[in-house]
C-alpha positions, 0 to 999 in steps of 0.5 A, a space after each residue: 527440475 524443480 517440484 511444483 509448489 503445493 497449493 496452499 504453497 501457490 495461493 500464498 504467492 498469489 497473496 504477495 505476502 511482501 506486500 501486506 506492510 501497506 495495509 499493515 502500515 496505516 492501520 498501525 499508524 491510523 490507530 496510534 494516531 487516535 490513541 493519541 488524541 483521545 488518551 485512550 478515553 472512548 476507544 474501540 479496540 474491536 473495530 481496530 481489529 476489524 480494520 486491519 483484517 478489512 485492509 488485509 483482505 483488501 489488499 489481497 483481493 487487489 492482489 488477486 486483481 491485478 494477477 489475473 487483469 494484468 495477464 490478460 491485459 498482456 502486462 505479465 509475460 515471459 518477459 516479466 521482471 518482477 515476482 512471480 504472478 501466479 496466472 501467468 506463470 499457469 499455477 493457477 488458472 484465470 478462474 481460481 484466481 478470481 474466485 480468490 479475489 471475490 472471496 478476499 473482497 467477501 471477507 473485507 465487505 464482512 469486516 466492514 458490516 461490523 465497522 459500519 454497525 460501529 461507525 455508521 455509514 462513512 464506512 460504507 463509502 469507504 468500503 465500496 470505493 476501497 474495494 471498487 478501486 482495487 478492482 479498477 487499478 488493473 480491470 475495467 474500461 479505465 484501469 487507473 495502473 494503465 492510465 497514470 492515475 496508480 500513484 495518486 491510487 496509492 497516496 489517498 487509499 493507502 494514506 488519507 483514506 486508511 490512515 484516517 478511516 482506522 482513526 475515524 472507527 476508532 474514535 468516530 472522528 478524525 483527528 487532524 494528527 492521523 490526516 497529517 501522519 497519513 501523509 507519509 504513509 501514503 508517500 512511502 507506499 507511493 514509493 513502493 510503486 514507483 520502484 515497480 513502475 521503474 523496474 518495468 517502464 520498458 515492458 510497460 511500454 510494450 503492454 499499453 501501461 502508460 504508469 507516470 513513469 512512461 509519461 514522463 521518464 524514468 528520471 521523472 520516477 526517480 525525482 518521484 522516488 525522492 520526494 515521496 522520502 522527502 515527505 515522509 521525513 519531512 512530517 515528523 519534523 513539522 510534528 514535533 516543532 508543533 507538538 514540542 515533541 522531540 519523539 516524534 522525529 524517530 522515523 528520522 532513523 530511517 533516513 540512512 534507507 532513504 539515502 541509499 535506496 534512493 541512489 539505487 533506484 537512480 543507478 539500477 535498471 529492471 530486475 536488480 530493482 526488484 530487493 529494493 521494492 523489497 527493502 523499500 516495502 520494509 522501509 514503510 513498515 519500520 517508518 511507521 513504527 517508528 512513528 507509533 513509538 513516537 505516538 505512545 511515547 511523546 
């Protein structure tokens, strides 16, 4: 019989640790992206830092969110196919979890009162809608994840608002560059969804999650899977014919991923897809630096 995991062992899990690259990737990017339209001139390393800390904890706190709302929701059973959640698997309790996800939110509202000292008060509305949002995906009357609306979630928080507001702090404008580099990290963090709503589209069924997957077919999820690749390849293309910057189809390095994740999405069925949220999580952080290193070269 296995020993029961420490607690500092158990709230680790509960973080997903795996899933910290979507909050990496498009401060990453956001700020790449705005150090290459101002040439480094008026640039604010400190509220850098604050935005990524502030989507760190943001995504730890969703994390937390959908651990406790989905097993009470009756989503996480016996019968689960991913990654262990720490609620429904009694390692921590409803309550700790909570507690957790308040703290999390607490820790992001502090970075963001030194953003909002920096930037004004956009960032206000984008830290109250972020965290709201985080919330609202798995709790509340309407959860976005059991509605359809996940995917379109993922997109603009993960690329438009992410990308553009670490921008924004960084410079006190948004470049039209960090907007069209948001597109592909949005995509991929899309994609990291989607392959969490195949795996589970049975079990999603049974739970009430009607996800875009259950709406519409699996072969709708594996469609969805391919175009967000296809956009996310696509933009460094169209950067650097305009820009006549030939650094900026580095990300196209990660088209071999692209290829063969997408064929195993297409041909795998529940927890053999669980390595490729993985390795598609992986694909987005290394696309994005791949991107960065076009940024700073180019």
């Amino acid at each position: 019989m296995d020993p029961a995991p420490s607690l500092p062992r158990v709230w680790l899990l509960a973080t997903r640790p795996a899933t910290l690259t979507a909050a990496l990737s498009p401060v990453m990017v956001g700020a790449a992206a705005a150090w290459r339209a101002s040439g480094g001139l008026g640039y604010r390393w400190g509220a850098v830092v604050a935005a990524l800390l502030g989507a760190m904890f943001i995504q730890v706190g969703t994390n937390l969110a959908n651990d406790v709302f989905d097993f009470e929701k009756g989503a996480d059973t016996a019968e689960r196919l991913g990654p262990t959640r720490v609620t429904q698997a009694g390692l921590l309790s409803p309550s700790q979890v909570r507690a957790g996800m308040v703290a999390s939110f607490a820790l992001a509202t502090a970075a963001g009162v030194y953003l909002t000292a920096v930037a004004g008060w956009p960032i206000v509305a984008i830290g109250v809608a972020s965290i709201a949002s985080g919330v609202a995906y798995t709790g509340g009357p309407y959860p976005l994840g059991y509605n359809g609306l996940g995917d379109v979630f993922v997109f603009v928080f993960f690329g438009l608002v992410a990308v553009g507001g670490t921008a924004f702090v960084a410079l006190g404008h948004v470049p039209a560059l960090a907007l069209a580099l948001a597109v592909p990290v949005g995509a991929l963090a899309t994609a990291v969804l989607v392959v969490n709503n195949v795996r589970d589209h049975v079990t999603d069924v049974r739970a009430g999650k009607r996800t875009v997957v259950v709406r519409f077919g699996r072969r709708f999820g594996v469609a969805e899977y391919l175009a967000c690749w296809a956009a996310a390849l696509a933009v460094p293309v169209a950067l650097a014919a305009s820009r006549r910057s030939p650094w900026m189809v580095l990300p196209l390095l990660t088209l071999p991923m692209a290829v063969a994740l997408s064929r195993k999405v297409a041909t795998l069925e529940g927890r053999p897809l669980n390595p490729v949220l993985g390795a598609t999580a992986g694909a987005l952080l290394l696309h994005s630096l791949l991107t960065v290193a076009g940024l700073l070269q180019g």
